[in-house]
C-alpha positions as CSV (number, residue, x, y, z in Angstrom):
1,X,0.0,0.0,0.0
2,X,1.2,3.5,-1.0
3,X,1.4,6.3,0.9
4,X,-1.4,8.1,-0.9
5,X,-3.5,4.7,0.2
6,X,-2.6,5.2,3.8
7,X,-3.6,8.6,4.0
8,X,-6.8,7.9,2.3
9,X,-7.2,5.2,4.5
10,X,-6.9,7.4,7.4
11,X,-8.9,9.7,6.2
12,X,-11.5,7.2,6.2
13,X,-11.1,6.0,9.5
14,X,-11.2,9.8,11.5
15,X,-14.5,10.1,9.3
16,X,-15.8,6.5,10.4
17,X,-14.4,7.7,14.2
18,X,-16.4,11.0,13.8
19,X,-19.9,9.3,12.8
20,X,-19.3,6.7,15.1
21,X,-18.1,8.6,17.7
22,X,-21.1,11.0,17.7
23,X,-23.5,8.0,17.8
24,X,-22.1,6.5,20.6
25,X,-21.8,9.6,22.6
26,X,-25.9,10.0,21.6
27,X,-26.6,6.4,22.7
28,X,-24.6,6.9,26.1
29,X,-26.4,10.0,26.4
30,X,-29.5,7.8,26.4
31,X,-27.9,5.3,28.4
32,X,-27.5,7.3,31.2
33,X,-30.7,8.7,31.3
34,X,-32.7,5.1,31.1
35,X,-32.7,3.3,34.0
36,X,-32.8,0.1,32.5
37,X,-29.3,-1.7,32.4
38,X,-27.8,-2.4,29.0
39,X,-28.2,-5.6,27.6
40,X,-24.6,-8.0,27.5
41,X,-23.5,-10.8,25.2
42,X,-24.6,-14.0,25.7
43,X,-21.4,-16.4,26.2
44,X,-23.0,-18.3,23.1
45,X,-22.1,-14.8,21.1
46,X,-18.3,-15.1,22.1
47,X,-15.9,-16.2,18.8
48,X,-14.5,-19.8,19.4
49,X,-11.1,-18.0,18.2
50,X,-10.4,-16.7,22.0
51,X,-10.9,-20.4,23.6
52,X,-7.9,-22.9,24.0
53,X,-8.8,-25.8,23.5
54,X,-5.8,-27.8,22.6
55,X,-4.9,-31.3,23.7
56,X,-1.7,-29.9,25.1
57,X,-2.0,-28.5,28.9
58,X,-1.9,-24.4,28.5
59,X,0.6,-25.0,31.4
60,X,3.1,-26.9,29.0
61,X,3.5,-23.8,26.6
62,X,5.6,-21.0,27.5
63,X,4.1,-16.8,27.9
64,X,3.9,-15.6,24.8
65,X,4.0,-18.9,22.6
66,X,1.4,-18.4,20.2
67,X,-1.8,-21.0,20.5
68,X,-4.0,-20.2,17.9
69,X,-3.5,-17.2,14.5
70,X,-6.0,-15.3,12.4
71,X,-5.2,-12.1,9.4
72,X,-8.3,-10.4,8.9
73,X,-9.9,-7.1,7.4
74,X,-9.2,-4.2,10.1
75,X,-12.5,-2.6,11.1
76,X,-13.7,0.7,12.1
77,X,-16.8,0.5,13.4
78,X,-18.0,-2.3,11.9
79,X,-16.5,-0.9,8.5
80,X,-13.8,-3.0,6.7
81,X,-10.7,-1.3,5.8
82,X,-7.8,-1.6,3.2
83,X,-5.6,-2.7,6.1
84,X,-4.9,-6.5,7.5
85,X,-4.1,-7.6,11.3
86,X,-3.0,-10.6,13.0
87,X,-4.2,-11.9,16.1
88,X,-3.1,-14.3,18.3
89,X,-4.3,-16.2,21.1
90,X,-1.0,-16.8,23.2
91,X,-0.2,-18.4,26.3
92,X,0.2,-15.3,29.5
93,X,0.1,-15.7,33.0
94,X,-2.6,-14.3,35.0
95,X,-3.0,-12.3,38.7
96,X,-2.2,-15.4,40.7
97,X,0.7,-17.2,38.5
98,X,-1.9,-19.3,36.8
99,X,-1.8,-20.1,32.8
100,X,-3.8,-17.9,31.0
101,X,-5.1,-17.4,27.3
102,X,-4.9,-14.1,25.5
103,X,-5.6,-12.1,22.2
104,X,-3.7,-9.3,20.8
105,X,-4.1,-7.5,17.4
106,X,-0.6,-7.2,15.1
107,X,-1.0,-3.9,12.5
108,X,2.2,-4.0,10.2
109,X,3.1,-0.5,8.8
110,X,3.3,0.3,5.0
111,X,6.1,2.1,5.5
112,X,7.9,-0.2,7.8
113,X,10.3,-2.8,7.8
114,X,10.1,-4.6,11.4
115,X,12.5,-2.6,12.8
116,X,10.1,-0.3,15.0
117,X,7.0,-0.7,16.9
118,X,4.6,0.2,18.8
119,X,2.8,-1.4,21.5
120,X,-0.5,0.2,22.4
121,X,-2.3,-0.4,25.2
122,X,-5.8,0.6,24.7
123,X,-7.8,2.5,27.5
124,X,-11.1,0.3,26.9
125,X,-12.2,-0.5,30.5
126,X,-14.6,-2.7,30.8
127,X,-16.1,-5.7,32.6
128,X,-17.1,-7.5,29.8
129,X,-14.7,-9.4,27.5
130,X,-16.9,-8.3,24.2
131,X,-15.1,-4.7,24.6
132,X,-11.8,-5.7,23.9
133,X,-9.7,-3.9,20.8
134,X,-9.5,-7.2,19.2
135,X,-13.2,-7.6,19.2
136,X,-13.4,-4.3,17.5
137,X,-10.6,-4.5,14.8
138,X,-12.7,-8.0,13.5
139,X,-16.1,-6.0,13.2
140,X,-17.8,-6.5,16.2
141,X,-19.7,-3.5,17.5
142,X,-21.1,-2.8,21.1
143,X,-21.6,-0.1,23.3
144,X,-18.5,-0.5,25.5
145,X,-16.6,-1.2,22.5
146,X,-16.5,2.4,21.4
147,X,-13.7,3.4,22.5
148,X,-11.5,0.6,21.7
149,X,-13.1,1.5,17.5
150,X,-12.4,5.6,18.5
151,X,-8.8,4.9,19.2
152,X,-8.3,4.1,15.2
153,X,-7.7,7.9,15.3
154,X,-4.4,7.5,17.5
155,X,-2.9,4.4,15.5
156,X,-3.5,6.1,12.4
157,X,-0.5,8.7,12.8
158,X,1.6,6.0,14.3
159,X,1.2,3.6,11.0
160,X,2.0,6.3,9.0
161,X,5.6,7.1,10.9
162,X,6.5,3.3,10.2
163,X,5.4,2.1,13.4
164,X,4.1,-1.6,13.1
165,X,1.4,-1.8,16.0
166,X,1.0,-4.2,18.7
167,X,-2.6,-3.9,20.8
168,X,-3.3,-7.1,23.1
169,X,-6.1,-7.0,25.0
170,X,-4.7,-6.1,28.3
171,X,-7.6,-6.7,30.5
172,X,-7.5,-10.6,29.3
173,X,-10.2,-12.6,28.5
174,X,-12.4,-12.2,31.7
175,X,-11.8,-8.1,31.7
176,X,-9.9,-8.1,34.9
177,X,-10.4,-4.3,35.1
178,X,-8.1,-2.2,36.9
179,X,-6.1,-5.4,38.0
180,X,-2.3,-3.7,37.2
181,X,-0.1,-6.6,37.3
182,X,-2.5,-8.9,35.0
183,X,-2.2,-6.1,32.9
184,X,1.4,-6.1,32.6
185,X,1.9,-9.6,31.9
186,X,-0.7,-9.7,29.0
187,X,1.1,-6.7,27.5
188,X,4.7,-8.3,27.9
189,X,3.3,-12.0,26.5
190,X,1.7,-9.9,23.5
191,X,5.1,-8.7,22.5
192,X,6.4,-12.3,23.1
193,X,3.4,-13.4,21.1
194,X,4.2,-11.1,18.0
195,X,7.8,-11.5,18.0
196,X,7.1,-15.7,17.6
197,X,4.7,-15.2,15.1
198,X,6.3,-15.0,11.7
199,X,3.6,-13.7,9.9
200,X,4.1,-10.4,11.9
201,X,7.4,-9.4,10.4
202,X,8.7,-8.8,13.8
203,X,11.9,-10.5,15.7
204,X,13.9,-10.4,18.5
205,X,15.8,-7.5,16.9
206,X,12.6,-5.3,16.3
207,X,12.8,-1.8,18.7
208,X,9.4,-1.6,20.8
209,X,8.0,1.3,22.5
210,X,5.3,1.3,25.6
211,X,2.1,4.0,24.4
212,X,-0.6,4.4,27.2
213,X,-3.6,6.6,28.4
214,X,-5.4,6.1,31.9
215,X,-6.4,2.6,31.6
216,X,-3.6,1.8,29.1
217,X,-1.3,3.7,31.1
218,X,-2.2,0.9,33.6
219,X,-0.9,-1.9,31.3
220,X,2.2,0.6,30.2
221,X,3.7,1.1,33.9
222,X,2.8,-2.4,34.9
223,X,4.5,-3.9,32.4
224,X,7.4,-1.8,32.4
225,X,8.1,-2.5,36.2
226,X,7.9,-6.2,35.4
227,X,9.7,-6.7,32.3
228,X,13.3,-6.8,33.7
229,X,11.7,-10.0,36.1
230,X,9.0,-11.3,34.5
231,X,10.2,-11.0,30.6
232,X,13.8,-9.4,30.4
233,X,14.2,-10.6,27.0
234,X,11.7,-8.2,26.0
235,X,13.0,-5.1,28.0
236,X,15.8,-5.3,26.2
237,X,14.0,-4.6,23.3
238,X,11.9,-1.8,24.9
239,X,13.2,1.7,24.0
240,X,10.7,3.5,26.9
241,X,7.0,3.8,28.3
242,X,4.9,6.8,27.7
243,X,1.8,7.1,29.6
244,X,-1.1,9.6,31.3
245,X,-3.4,9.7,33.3
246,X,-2.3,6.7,35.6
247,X,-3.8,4.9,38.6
248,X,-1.3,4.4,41.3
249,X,-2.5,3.9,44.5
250,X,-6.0,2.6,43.9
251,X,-6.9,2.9,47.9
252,X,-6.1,6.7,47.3
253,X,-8.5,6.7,43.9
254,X,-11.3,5.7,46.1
255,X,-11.5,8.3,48.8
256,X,-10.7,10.9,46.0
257,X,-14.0,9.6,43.8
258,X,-16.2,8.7,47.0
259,X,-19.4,11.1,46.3
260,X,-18.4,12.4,42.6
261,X,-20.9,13.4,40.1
262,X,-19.4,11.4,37.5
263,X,-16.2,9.4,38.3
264,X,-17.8,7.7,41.1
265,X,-18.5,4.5,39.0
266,X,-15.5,3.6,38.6
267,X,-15.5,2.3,42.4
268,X,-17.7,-0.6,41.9
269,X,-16.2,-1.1,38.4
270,X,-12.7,-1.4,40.0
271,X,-13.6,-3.3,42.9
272,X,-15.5,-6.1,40.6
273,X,-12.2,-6.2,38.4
274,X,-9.9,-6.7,41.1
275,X,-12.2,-9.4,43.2
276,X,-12.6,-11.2,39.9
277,X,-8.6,-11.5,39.5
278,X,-7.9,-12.5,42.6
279,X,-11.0,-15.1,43.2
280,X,-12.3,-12.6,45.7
281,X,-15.8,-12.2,47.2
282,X,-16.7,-9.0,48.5
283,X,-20.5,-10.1,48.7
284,X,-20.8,-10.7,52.6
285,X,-19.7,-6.8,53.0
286,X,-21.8,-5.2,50.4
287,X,-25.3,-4.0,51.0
288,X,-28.4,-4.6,49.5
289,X,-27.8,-1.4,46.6
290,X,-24.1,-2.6,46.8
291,X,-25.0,-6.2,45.7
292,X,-27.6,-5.0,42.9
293,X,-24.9,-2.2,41.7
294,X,-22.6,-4.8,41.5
295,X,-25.1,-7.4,39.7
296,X,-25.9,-4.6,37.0
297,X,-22.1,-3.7,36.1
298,X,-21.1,-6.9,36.0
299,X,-20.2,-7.3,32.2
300,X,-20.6,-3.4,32.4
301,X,-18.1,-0.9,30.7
302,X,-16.8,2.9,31.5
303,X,-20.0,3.9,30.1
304,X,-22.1,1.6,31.8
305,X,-20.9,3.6,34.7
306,X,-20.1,7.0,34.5
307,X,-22.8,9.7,35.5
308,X,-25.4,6.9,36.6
309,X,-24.9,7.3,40.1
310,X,-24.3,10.6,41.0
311,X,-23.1,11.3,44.9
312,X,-22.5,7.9,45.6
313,X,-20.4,6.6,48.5
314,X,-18.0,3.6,49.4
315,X,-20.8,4.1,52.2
316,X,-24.0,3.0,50.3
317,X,-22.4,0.0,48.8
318,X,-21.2,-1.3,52.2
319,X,-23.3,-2.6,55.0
320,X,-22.8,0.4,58.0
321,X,-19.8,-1.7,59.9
322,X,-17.9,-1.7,56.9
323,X,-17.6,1.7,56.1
324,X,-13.9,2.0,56.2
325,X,-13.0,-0.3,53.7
326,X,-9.8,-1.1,55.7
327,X,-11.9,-2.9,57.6
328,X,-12.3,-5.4,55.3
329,X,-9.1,-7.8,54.7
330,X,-9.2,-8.7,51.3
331,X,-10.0,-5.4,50.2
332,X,-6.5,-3.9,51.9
333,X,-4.8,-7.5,50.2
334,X,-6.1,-6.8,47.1
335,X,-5.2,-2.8,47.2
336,X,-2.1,-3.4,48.1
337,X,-1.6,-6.1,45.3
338,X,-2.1,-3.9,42.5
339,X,-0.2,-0.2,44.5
340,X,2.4,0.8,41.9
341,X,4.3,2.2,44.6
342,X,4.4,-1.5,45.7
343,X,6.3,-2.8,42.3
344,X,9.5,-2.8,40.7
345,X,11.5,0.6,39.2
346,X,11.2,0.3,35.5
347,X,14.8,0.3,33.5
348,X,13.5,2.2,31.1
349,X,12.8,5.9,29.9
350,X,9.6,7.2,30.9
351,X,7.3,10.1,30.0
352,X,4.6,10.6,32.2
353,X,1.9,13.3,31.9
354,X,-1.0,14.0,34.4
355,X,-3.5,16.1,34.3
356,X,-4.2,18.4,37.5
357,X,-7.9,20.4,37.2
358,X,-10.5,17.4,37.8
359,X,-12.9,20.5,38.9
360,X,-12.9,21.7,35.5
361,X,-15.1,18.9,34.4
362,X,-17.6,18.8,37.1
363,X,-16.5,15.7,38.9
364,X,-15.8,17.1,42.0
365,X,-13.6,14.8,43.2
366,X,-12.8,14.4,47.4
367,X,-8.8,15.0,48.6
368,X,-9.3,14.1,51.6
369,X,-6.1,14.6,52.6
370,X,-3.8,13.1,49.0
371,X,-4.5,16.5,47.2
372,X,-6.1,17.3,44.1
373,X,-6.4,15.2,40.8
374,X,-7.7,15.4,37.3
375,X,-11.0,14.1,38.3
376,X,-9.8,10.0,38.8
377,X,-6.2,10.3,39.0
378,X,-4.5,11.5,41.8
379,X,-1.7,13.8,40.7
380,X,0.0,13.7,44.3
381,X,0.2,9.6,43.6
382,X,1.6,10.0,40.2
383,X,4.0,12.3,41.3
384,X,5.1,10.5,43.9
385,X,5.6,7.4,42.0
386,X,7.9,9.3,39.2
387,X,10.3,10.7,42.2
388,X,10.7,7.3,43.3
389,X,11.5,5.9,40.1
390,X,14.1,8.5,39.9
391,X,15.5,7.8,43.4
392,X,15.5,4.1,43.0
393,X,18.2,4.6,39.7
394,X,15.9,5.3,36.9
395,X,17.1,8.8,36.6
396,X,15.7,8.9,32.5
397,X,12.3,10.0,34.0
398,X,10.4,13.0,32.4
399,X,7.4,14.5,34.5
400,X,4.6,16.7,32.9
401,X,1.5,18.1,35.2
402,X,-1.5,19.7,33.6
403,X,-2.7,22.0,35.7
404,X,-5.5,23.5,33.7
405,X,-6.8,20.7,32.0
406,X,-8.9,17.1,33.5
407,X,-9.1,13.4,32.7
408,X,-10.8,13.7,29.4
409,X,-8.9,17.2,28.6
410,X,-5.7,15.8,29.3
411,X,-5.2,12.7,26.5
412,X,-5.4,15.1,23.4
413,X,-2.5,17.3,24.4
414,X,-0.8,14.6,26.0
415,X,-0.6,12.1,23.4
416,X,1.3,14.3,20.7
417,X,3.7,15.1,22.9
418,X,4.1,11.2,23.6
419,X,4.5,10.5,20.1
420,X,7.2,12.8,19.8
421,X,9.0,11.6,23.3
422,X,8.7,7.9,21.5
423,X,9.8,9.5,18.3
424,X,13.0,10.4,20.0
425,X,13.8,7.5,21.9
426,X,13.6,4.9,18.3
427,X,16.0,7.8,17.1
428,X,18.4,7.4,19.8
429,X,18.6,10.6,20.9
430,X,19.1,11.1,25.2
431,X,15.9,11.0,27.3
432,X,14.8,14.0,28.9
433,X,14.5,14.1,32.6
434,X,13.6,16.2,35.7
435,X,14.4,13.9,37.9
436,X,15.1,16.3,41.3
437,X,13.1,18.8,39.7
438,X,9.4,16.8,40.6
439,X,7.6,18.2,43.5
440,X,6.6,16.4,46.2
441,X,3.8,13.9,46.1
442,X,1.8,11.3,48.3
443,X,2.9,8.2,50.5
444,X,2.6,4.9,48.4
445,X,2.9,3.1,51.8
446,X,0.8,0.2,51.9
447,X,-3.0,0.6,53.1
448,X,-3.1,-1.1,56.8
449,X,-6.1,-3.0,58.0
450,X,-8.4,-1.9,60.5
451,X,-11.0,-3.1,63.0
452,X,-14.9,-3.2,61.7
453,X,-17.3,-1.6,63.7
């Protein structure tokens, strides 16, 4: 494909993004108004592609060895385009050190060669497995899944610099949402994945750069901090991690969102994720509108849950001696699990950008004592977390805060400026840093458990 192709082919996907885009946003419009829940996909729906079913254990393959392969028409929307991807079901490793199954999309360049790519890690959050990228890029078309389709406008430029692309569906195949170190092995066993896979183009000598936003940024750090351990064969291919927007300290998330207008939902969303990973069961503590809330989101996505329940508190989901969710044991286990602050320093450059005005959008999120935020992130965490990488010998750490701009506000100004960090790290030029230069931030301590009352 020529380069006249590409750029009609992108031109074609921003206007199938646009339409799309301002259907969805209409139909979530709607969706938060109706009080019904929206319906889910039946497991009888799901595409046989993403089961193993081999004769041979999953256990006897190693992460990343490549299980099942598909090439098939990219999709926008539903709409077919000029460009081909590979997926892969690969063997990963899961929360608990269990084998695991996963998908992830390959999107070779035009203009490349195998030497350079990119993986993305999509910011698709949700409960349900349907919503994943890969489901999107083969046609499928769902509510939750519009952002995974919208995020054709990012990859777009990136195809057109000669990045091949590399999008596995980080939240695996039970949409363990918000559960970080899942995420980082999915994204590190993707990369394994599309290195094995001939039909990628891609080798051990191909150059890969980390690309995140908020829920990708999970899957970015994550994987970052456990490449040199988990998979060092792939940090040494890694040229850096850019990211925004990231969740840290998840414990410190929750008081900040307790009572928002909008970013509240992303409480039960996070605790559903989390429990599912770790084969917890947080029914005994919830109460009655905690156990329906959690029964309606349960294959729900980000706009399943955003706006619907304005002003709502850790508080109303909990019965009354559980209202400081310390008090509950595998709650603080679980927390702690997936604190950033917790994991390994990352050997890698970094770029991370936060934004800092979460009033802006109406959220009005709580400090309660960690500061203020773009809405869902804590700034004071992320902070934090960047000094530390840079006093723990990462010292190629580069720092952006928003100030004037939220959540939502933040990813279009950040992610040019991430293209261009990335742009300088495949040409081998020095990292930036401001390492000693990054105010002070947050305690990433671990929560502590308390006493119910």
């Amino acid at each position: 494909m020529n380069r006249r192709t590409t750029a009609l082919l992108c031109a074609a996907i921003v206007a199938a993004v646009t339409v799309g885009t301002a259907s969805a946003a209409s139909a979530a419009s709607a969706a938060s108004a109706a009080p019904a829940a929206v319906a889910r996909p039946t497991a009888a729906a799901s595409d046989p592609f993403y089961r193993y079913d081999g004769s041979k254990p999953l256990a006897s393959y190693r992460p990343g060895d490549v299980l099942q392969r598909r090439t098939l028409d990219y999709h926008v929307f539903g709409i077919p385009t000029p460009v081909k991807a590979v997926q892969l079901l690969y063997r990963s490793t899961d929360a608990q050190g269990r084998p695991s199954a996963n998908v992830t999309t390959v999107v070779r360049s035009p203009h490349g060669d195998g030497s350079k790519a990119v993986s993305y890690q999509s910011f698709y959050d949700s409960l349900d497995p349907e919503d994943g990228p890969s489901r999107a890029i083969a046609g499928d078309v769902s509510l939750g899944g519009v952002i995974a389709n919208a995020e054709s406008l990012i990859l777009a430029p990136l195809l057109l610099k000669g990045y091949d692309l590399v999008i596995p569906d980080t939240e695996g195949q039970n949409a363990d949402f918000a559960a970080g170190p899942e995420y980082g092995t999915n994204t590190l066993d993707s990369i394994r994945a599309a290195v094995r896979a001939e039909e990628t183009g891609l080798h051990a000598g191909t150059r890969f750069g980390l690309f995140g936003y908020s829920g990708g940024a999970i899957a970015t750090n994550w994987a970052s901090a456990l490449a040199p351990a988990y998979a060092p064969e792939v940090n040494k291919q890694l040229v850096g991690f850019a990211e925004g927007g990231l969740l840290v300290a998840p414990a410190h998330n929750l008081r900040y969102v307790d009572g928002a207008l909008v970013w509240n939902g992303v409480i039960p969303m996070a605790l559903i994720g989390v429990a599912r990973s770790y084969d917890i069961d947080l029914t005994p503590y919830l109460s009655a509108k905690g156990r329906a809330l959690f029964e309606d989101l349960e294959r729900g996505s980000i706009v399943d849950a955003l706006g619907r329940h304005p002003g709502m508190t850790w508080k109303d989901m909990v019965k009354p001696e559980y209202k400081d969710p310390n008090s509950i044991p595998s709650f603080v286990e679980a927390v702690n699990k997936i604190n950033l602050g917790q994991a390994a320093t990352p050997t890698v450059p970094g770029f991370i950008g936060q934004g800092n005005a979460g009033l802006l959008e109406g959220t009005f999120g709580n400090p309660r004592g960690i500061g203020t935020g773009d809405g869902v992130m804590v700034a004071g965490d992320v902070r934090a977390l960047a000094r530390q990488y840079c006093a723990t010998g990462n010292t190629s750490i580069k720092y952006e805060q928003y100030n004037l701009l939220s959540h939502v506000g933040a990813m279009p100004y950040w992610a040019p400026r991430a293209m261009a960090w990335l742009d300088d790290r495949f040409a081998g030029r020095t990292a930036p840093t401001n390492c000693g230069r990054i105010p002070a931030g947050n305690s990433l301590e671990p929560e502590k458990p308390t006493a119910a009352r």
